[in-house]
C-alpha positions in Angstrom: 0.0 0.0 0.0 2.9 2.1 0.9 5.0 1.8 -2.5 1.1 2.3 -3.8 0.9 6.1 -2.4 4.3 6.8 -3.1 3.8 6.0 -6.9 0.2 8.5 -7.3 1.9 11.3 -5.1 4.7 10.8 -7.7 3.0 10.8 -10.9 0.6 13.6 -9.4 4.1 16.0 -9.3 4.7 17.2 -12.4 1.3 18.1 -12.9 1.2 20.6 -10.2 4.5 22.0 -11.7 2.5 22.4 -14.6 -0.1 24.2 -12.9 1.9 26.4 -10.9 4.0 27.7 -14.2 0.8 27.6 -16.1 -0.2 30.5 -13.4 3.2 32.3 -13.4 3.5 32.9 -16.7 -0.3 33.9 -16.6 0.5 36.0 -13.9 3.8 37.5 -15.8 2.0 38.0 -19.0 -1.4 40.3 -17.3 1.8 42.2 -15.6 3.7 42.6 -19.1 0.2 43.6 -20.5 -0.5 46.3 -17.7 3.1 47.5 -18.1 2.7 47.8 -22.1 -1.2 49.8 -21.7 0.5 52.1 -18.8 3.5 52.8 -20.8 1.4 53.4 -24.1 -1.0 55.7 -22.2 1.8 57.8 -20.3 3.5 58.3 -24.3 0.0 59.1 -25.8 -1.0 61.7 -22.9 2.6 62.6 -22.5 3.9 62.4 -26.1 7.1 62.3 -24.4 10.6 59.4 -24.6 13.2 59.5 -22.5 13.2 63.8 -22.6 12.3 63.8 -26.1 8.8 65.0 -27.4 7.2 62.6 -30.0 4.8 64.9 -31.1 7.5 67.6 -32.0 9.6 64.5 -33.8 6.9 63.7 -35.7 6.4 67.3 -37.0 9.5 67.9 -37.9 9.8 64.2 -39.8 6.6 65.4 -41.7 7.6 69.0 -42.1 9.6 70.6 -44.8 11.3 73.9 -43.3 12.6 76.1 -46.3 14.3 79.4 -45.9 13.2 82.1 -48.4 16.3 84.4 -49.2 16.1 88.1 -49.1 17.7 89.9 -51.4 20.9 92.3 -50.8 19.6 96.0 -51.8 21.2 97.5 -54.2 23.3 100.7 -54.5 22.7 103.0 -57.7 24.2 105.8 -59.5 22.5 109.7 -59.2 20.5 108.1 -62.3 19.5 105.1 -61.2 21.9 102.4 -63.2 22.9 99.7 -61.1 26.6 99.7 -59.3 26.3 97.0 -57.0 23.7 94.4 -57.0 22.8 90.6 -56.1 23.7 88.0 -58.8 23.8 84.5 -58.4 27.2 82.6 -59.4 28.5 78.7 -59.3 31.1 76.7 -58.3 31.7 73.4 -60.1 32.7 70.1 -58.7 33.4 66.8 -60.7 32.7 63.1 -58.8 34.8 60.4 -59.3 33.2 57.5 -57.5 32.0 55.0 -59.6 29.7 53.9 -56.8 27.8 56.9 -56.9 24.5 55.9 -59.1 21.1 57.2 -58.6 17.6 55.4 -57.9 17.5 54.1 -61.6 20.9 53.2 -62.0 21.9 56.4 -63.6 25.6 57.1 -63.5 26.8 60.0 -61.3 30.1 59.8 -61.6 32.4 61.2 -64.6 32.1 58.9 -67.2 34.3 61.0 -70.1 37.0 62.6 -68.6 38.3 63.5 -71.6 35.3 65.1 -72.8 34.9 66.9 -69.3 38.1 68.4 -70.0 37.8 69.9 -73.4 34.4 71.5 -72.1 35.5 72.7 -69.3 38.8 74.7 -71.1 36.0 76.1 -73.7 34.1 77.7 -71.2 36.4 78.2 -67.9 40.0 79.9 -67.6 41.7 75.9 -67.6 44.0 74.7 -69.8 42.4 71.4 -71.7 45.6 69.5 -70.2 45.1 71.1 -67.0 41.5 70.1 -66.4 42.2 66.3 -67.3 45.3 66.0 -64.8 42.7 67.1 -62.2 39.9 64.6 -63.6 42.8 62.1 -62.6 44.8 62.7 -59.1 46.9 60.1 -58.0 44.9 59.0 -54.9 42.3 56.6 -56.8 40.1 56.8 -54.4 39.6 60.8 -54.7 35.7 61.2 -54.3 35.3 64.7 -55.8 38.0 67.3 -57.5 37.2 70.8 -57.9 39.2 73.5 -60.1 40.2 75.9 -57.7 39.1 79.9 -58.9 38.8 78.5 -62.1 35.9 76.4 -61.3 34.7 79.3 -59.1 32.2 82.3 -59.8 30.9 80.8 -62.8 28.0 83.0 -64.0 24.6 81.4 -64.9 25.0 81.3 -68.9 28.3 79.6 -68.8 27.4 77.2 -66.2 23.5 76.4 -68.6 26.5 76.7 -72.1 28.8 73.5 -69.5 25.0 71.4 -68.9 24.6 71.3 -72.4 27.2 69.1 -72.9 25.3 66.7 -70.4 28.6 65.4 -68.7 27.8 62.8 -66.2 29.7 63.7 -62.5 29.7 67.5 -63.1 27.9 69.4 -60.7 27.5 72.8 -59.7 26.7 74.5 -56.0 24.5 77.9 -56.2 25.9 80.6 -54.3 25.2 84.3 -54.2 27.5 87.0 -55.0 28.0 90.7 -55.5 27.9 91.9 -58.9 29.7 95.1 -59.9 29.0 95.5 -63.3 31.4 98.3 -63.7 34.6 97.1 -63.0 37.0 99.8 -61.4 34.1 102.4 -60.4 34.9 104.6 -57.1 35.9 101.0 -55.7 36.9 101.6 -52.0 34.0 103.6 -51.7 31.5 102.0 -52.9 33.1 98.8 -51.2 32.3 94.8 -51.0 30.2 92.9 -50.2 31.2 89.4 -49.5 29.8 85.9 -48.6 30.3 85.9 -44.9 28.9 82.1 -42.4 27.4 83.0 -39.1 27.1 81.1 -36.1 23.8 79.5 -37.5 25.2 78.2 -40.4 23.7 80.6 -42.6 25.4 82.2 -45.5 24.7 85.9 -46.4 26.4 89.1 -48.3 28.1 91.2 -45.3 29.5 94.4 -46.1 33.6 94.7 -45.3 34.3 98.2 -47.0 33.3 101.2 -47.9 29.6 101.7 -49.0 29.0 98.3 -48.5 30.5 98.0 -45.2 28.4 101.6 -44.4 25.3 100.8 -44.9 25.4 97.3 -44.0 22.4 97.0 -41.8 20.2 98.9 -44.4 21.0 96.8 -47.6 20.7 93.4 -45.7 17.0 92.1 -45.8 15.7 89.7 -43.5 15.2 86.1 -44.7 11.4 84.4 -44.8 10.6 81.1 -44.1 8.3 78.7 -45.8 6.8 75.1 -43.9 4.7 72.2 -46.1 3.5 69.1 -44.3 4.2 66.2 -46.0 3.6 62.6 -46.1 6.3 60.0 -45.8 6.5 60.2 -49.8 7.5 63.8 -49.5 4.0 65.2 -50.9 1.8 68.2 -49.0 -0.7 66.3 -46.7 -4.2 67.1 -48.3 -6.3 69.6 -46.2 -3.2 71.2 -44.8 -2.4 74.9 -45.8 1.4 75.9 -46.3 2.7 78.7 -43.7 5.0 81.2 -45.1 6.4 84.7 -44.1 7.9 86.4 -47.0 11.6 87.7 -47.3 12.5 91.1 -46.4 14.5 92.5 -49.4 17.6 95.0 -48.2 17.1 98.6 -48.9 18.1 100.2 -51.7 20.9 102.8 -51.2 21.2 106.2 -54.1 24.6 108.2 -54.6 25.0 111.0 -55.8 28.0 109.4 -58.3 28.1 110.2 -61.9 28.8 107.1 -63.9 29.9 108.9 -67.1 31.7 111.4 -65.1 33.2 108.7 -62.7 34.3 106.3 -65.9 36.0 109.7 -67.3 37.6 110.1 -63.9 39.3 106.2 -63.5 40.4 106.6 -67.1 42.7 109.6 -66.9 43.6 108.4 -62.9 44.7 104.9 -64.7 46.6 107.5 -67.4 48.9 109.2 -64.9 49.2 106.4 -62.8 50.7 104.1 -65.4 52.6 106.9 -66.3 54.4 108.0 -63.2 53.9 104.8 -60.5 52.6 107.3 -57.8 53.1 105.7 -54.2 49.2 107.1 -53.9 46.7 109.2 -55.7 43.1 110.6 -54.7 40.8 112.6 -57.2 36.8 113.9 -55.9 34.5 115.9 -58.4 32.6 117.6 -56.2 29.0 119.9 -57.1 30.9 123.3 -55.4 27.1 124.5 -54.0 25.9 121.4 -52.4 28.9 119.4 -51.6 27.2 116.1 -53.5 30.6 114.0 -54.5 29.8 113.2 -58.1 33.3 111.2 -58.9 35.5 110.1 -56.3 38.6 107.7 -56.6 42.2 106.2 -55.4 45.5 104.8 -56.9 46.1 101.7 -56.1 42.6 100.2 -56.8 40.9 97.5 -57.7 38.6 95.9 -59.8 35.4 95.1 -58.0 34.3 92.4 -60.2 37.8 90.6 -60.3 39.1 91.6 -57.1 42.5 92.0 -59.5 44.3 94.8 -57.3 42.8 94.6 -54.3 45.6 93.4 -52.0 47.4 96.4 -52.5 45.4 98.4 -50.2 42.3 98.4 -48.5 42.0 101.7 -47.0 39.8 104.2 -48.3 42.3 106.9 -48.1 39.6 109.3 -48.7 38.9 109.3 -45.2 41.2 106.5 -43.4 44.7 108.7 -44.5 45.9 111.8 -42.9 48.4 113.6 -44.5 50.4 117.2 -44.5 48.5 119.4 -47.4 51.3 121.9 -47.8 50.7 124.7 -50.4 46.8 124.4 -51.1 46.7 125.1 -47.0 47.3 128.8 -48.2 43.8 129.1 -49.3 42.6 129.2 -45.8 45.4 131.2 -44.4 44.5 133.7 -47.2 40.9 133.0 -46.2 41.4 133.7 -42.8 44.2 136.9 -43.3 41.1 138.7 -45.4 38.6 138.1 -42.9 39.9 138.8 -40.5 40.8 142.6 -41.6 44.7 141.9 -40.9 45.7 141.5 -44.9 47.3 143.9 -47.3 48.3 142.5 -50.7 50.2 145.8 -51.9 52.5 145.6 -48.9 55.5 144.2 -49.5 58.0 141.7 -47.8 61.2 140.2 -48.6 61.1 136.3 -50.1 63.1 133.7 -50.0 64.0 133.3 -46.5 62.0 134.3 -42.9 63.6 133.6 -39.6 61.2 133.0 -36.7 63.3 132.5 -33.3 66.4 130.4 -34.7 64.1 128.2 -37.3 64.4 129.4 -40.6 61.1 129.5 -43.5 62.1 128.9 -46.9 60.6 129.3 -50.1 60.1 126.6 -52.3 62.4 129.2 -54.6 65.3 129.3 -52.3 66.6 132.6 -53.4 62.9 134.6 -53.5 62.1 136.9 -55.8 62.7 139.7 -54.0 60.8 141.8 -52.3 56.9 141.6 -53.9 53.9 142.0 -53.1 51.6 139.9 -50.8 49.1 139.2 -54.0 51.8 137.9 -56.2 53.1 136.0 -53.1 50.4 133.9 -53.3 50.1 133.7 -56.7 54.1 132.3 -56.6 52.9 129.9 -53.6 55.3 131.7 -51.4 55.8 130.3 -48.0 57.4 133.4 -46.4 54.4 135.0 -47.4 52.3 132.7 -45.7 54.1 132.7 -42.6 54.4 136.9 -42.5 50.3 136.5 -42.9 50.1 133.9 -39.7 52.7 136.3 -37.5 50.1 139.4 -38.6 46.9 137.5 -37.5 48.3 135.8 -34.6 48.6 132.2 -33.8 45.4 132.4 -32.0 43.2 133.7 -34.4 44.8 131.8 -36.9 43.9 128.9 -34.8 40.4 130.4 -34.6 39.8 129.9 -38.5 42.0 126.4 -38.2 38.7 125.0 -36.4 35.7 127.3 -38.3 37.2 125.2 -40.8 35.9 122.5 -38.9 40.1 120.9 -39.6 41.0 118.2 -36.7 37.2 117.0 -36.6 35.9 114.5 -38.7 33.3 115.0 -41.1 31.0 112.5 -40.2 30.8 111.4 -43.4 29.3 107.5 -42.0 32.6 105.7 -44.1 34.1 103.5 -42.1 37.5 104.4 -40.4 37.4 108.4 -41.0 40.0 110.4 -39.2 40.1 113.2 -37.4 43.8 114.7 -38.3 46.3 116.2 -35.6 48.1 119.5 -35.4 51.6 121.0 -34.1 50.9 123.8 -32.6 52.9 124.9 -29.7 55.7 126.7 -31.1 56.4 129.7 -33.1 57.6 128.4 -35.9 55.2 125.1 -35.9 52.4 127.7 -35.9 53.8 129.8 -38.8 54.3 126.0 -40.5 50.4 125.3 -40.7 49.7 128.4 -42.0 51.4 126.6 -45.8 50.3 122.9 -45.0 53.1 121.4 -42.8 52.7 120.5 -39.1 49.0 119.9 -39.5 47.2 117.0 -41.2 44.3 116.5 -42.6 42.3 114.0 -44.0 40.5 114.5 -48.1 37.0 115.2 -47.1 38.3 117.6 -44.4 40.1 119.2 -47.6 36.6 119.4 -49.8 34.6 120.9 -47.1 37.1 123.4 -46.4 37.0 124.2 -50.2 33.2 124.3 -50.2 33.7 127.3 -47.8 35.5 129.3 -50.9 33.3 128.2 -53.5 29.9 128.3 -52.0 30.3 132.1 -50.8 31.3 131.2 -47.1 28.7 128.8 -46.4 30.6 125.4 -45.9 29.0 122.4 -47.0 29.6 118.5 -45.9 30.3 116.6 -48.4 27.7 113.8 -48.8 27.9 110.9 -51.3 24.2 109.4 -50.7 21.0 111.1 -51.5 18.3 108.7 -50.9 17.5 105.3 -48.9 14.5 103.3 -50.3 12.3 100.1 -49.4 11.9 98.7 -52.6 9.2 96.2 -50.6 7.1 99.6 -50.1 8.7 101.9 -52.6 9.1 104.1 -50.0 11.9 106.7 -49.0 13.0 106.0 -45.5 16.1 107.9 -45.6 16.9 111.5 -47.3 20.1 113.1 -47.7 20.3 117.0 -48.3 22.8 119.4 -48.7 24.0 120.1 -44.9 25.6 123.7 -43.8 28.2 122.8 -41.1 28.8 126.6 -40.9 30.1 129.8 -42.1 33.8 130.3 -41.5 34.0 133.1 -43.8 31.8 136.0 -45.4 30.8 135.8 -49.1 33.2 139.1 -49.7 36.2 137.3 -48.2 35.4 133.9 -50.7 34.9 136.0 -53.8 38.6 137.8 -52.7 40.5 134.3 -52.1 38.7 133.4 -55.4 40.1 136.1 -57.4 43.7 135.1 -55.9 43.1 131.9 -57.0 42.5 133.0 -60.6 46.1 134.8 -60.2 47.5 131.6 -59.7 46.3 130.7 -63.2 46.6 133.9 -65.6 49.0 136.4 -64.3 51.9 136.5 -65.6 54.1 135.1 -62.9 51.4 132.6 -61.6 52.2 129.0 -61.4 49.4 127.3 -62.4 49.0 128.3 -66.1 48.9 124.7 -67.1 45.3 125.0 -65.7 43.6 127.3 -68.0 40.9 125.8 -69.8 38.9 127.4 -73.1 35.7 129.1 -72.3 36.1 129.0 -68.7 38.2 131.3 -66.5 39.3 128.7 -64.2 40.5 129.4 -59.9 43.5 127.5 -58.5 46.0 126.5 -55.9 48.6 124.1 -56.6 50.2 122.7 -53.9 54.1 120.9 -53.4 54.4 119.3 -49.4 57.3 117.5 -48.7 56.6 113.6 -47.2 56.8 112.9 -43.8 58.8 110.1 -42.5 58.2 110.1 -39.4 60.7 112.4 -37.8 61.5 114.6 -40.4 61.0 114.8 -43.8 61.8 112.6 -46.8 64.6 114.4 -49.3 64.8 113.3 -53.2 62.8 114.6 -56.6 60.4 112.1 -55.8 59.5 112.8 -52.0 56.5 114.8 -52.4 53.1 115.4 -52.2 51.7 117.6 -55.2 48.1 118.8 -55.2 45.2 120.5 -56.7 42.4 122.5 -56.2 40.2 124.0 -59.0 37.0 125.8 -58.5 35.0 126.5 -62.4 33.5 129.0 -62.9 35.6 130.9 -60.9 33.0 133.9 -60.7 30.8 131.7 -59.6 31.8 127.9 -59.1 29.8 124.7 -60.0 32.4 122.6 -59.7 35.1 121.4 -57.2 37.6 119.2 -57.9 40.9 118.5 -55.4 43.8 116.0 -56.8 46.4 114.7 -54.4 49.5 112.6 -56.2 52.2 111.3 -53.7 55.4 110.5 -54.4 55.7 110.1 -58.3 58.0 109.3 -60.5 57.6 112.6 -62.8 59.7 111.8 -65.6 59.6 114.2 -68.9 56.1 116.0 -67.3 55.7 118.5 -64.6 53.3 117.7 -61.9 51.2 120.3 -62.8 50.9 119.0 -66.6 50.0 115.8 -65.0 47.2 117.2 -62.7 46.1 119.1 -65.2 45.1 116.4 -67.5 42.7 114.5 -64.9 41.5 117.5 -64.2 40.3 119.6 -67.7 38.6 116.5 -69.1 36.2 115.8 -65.9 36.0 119.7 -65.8 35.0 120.5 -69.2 32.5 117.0 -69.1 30.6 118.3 -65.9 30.5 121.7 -67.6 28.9 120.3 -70.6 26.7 117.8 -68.8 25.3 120.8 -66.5 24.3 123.1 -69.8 22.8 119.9 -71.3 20.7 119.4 -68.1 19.8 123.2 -67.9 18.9 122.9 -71.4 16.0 120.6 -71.2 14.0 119.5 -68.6 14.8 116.2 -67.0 12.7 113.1 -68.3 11.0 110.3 -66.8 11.2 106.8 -68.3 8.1 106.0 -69.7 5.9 103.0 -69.8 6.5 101.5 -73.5 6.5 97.8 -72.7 3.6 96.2 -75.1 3.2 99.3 -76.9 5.3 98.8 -81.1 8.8 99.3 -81.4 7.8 102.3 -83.3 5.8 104.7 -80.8 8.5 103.3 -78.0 11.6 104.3 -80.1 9.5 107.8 -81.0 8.6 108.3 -76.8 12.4 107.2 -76.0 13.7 110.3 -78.7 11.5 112.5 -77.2 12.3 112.0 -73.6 16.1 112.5 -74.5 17.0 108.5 -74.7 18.9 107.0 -77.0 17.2 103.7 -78.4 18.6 100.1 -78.5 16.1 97.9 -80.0 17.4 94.0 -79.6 15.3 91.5 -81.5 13.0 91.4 -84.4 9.5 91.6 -83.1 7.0 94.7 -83.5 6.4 94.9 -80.0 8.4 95.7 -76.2 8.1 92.4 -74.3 11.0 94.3 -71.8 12.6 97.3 -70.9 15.7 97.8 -69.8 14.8 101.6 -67.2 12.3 100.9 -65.2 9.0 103.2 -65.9 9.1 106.6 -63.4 13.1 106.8 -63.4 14.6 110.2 -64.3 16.4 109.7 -67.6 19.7 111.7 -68.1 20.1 113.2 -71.6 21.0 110.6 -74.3 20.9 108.0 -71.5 20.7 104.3 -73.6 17.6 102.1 -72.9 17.3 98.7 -74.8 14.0 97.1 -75.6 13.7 93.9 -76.2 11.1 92.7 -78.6 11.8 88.5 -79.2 13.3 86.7 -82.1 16.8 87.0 -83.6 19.2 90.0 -82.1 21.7 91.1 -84.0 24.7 92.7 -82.5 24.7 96.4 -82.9 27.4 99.0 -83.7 29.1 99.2 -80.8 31.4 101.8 -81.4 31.3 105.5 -78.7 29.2 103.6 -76.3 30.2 103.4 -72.8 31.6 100.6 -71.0 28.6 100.7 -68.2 26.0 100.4 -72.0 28.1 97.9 -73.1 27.9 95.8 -69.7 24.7 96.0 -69.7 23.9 94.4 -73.1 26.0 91.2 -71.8 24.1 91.2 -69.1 20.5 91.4 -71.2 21.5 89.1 -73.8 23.8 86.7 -71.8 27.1 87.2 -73.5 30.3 86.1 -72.5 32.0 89.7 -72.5 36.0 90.8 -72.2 36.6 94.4 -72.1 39.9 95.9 -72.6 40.7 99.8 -71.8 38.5 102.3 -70.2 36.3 104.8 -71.6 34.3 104.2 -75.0 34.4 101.7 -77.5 36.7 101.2 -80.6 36.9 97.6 -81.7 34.3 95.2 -81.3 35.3 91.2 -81.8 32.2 90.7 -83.2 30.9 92.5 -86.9 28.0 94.4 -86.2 24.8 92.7 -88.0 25.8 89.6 -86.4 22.9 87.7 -84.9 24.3 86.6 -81.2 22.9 84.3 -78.6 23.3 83.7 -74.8 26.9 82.8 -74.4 28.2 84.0 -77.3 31.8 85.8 -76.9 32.3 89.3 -77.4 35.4 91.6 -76.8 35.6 95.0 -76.8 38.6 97.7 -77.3 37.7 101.0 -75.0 39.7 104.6 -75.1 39.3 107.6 -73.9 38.1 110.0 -76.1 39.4 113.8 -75.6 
């Protein structure tokens, strides 16, 4: 019976194992289950994983976040042409991995590198045997090659003439750039703008100079943004509206520069300067009643398109350079000598030499001229004279006139980096120095506003270089730049006197400045010759100085103001004065003939002619004062090339474009800024040699031309 019981409580065993797993795993999986239900509910009421919200995840999976980019404003001439504006340029990039294929097998790598190469030296600055030893580096497993600048700022036509060729492997990367369509064109003024990464990550146009650099916060817009949900395929989720906010575009920013009187300018600068090497050189047309700077510009420059030059020097020495004026400083101590009541030009001194204390001032004419009068004194750019006229005054109202001048203040002209100047003025003979432009320096624009004193009747004028600010997203003016009086340093009698001394300088028989005179126009100037600074003392040698100019026309009653500095050139055959003169007659005489066309006849909008025929266009155009490009065949303006409400500047070129076949026109007078501007209409692939106006065209007028067709053209000045 025993063994009996022992064998049922044995087989009986395993089936209350059974049971008892049977109910912990029952048991297990009801916990697993309440587990799983508590952890879904806490995610679908939470939406949150481990610090990470689902619910944000899932919008940004299904969310396509785009960034709309604003446009860089753009800065314009006094007539409204383009100087600086937002283009779009490429870089291009060749891969080399055979493993790169796309969803349908396509190839993505370089499959004809010898083809690559021939295209790539037809339309980039690469050698065809250059291009292919890049196509094939010695490390086989090279993923990508790029070109290096020659594979850089390609513009949109030569990039669309390269896809053409449909090259497997090339590829190009869209980035924005600055275009300056005119080349060399008041270049440290206007400035750069230049692609600049912030801490974001974004990429935008920042201003590093001049202009650019100036009115940086103005001309920068403000990016929009642009969201699309989307389904896992990529496609906008029906029922779902796209959010946007739209881009801001940057302001637009007016000068008061000339473009045909700032082209004229840089030609006969580049003249000299290739003539005599000049360590520096500064040139400013300037209107003589409102201080507007209609032409500005400095040796060494650069080419704002190329960047070709612009190592040599950044500085806009306009403002950012101080420097010892020396003889065209006498117009203010003549200035200040008459207004004061202290001068006498029949009374006589003895030139050559002056001795104040122990210190000795010479004439630049060592042995004089004797004894003369204090008229022809100036007229000889006498230094004795000079410093007899600061003893007479005093050093302390001489001082007095020194700041109505507004000298050793800057002008707040808003360019980056302006100086304010210095003086030595504690001595004697430092005080009689300043009195002919030693001892004391100055900056350029502290120079023109001086000037503006003389030619504006004593009211002194700032010089300004922008009239107008505008939002081109409300066509709005939000910033207005007048002429500003920043006082009255002398009365109109005592300007009209220094004047008259200034036209001595010119046409007297002893004056020094008869290299000046121009026909028609009686014409008032100082020259000025200042000895270079080192430091310490003062630099010895033919070529260790600073010559200048300043030339008011008319001299009764000035329009213009123009001030030349050269430093240190290497004269040659020509005097300096020969050399000044010929920047300076040319821009003269053009402003003079410019201001009697614009008195002549009324200034002119730009029509509307778009859809109207060729023929009442063209007829509007001639009326208004335009001359008339028509490029195409068709009967009708699809485009035109001012917009409608601009003021149009006598025998200012407009094209129209009308479709069909364009045939190259005579290209011969036009401007480089016209001819820049047909490239840019019609796409072609332009060189430009020279300054000035055209002579030589590569192509024959009559030719039909496409986009990314080649054209050169042969500029000179004409006088």
């Amino acid at each position: 019976m025993k063994d009996s019981h022992e064998r049922q409580t044995t087989n009986q065993q395993p089936g209350r194992n059974r049971k008892h797993f049977g109910q912990f795993l029952f048991y297990a999986i009801c916990v697993l289950f309440i587990f799983v239900v508590c952890r879904f509910s806490y995610i679908a009421i939470g939406k949150n994983v481990q610090n990470v919200n689902l619910s944000s995840q899932a919008q940004k999976l299904y969310t396509a976040n785009e960034t709309l980019k604003a446009k860089r404003g753009t800065i314009y001439d006094a007539n409204g042409q383009a100087i600086a504006e937002d283009t779009s340029v490429y870089s291009l990039y060749v891969v080399l991995d055979k493993r790169q294929r796309g969803v349908d097998g396509q190839k993505l790598y370089a499959t004809n590198k010898p083809k690559i190469a021939r295209v790539l030296a037809k339309y980039l600055p690469i050698s065809e045997k250059k291009a292919l030893k890049a196509l094939n580096p010695s490390n086989r497993n090279t993923f990508q090659v790029e070109f290096g600048t020659a594979g850089q700022n390609i513009s949109l036509t030569t990039k669309q003439k390269i896809q053409q060729a449909h090259l497997n492997g090339v590829n190009f990367i869209q980035q924005e750039a600055r275009l300056y369509p005119n080349g060399i064109f008041a270049s440290h003024l206007v400035g750069l703008a230049e692609s600049k990464t912030n801490k974001a990550g974004e990429t935008t146009l920042t201003g590093t100079m001049g202009l650019e650099q100036a009115f940086n916060k103005e001309l920068t817009g403000t990016n929009g943004s642009q969201k699309i949900k989307k389904d896992m395929y990529g496609y906008q989720l029906p029922g779902t509206k796209q959010k946007s906010k739209k881009a801001k575009n940057g302001d637009n920013v007016y000068t008061t520069l000339d473009t045909r009187l700032q082209t004229l300018l840089e030609t006969e600068m580049s003249s000299v300067q290739d003539q005599v090497k000049a360590n520096s050189m500064n040139a400013v047309l300037m209107n003589a009643k409102t201080g507007a700077i209609l032409a500005a510009t400095q040796r060494p420059t650069f080419n704002a398109s190329t960047k070709a030059g612009l190592s040599q020097i950044w500085r806009d020495t306009l403002v950012q350079d101080a420097y010892e004026p020396g003889s065209t400083m006498k117009i203010f101590t003549m200035a200040a000598s008459i207004d004061s009541g202290n001068y006498n030009g029949n009374a006589t001194y003895q030139s050559g030499k002056y001795a104040i204390g122990n210190q000795i001032v010479p004439d630049w004419n060592t042995s004089g001229w004797g004894t003369i009068t204090y008229d022809k004194g100036f007229a000889l750019s006498s230094n004795v004279a000079m410093a007899h006229l600061e003893q007479q005054m005093g050093a302390k109202t001489w001082k007095k006139y020194i700041d109505r001048f507004r000298f050793l203040k800057s002008t707040h002209s808003g360019l980056p980096g302006e100086l304010s100047g210095s003086i030595a003025f504690q001595r004697p003979i430092e005080q009689a120095d300043t009195s002919f432009g030693q001892g004391i320096q100055v900056t350029f624009f502290q120079m023109l506003q001086g000037l503006t004193a003389v030619s504006n009747n004593g009211k002194m004028m700032k010089p300004y270089v922008i009239s107008k600010v505008t939002d081109p997203n409300t066509n709005k003016t939000v910033a207005k730049y007048s002429p500003k009086t920043v006082g009255n340093p002398i009365s109109a009698k005592t300007a009209k006197a220094v004047r008259k001394h200034m036209e001595d300088v010119v046409y007297k028989s002893y004056g020094i400045g008869g290299d000046y005179k121009m026909s028609g126009e009686r014409v008032a100037v100082k020259t000025g010759t200042a000895q270079v600074s080192n430091g310490s003392g003062y630099l010895s040698g033919d070529d260790s100085y600073l010559y200048s100019v300043a030339a008011m026309v008319p001299a009764s009653n000035p329009k213009y103001v123009m001030y030349i500095t050269m430093k240190q050139p290497h004269l040659g055959g020509k005097t300096a004065s020969q050399l000044l003169a010929s920047i300076m007659k040319p821009v003269m005489a053009r402003a003079l003939q410019e201001d009697a066309q614009t008195t002549k006849s009324a200034s002119n909008k730009m029509p509307a002619v778009t859809g109207k025929s060729t023929t009442s266009a063209s007829s509007a155009l001639t009326k208004a004062g335009a001359t008339v490009t028509v490029l195409g065949t068709g009967s009708k303006v699809l485009s035109q090339s001012v917009k409608t409400g601009t003021t149009l500047y006598n025998g200012q070129r407009v094209f129209l474009k009308t479709g069909g076949v364009v045939a190259l026109p005579s290209l011969t007078g036009w401007s480089k800024g016209d001819v820049v501007k047909l490239a840019q209409i019609e796409g072609l692939k332009l060189t430009v040699s020279g300054d000035g106006y055209v002579t030589k065209q590569s192509v024959k007028a009559g030719t039909s031309v496409g986009s990314g067709a080649g054209l050169t053209v042969t500029l000179k000045q004409n006088k």
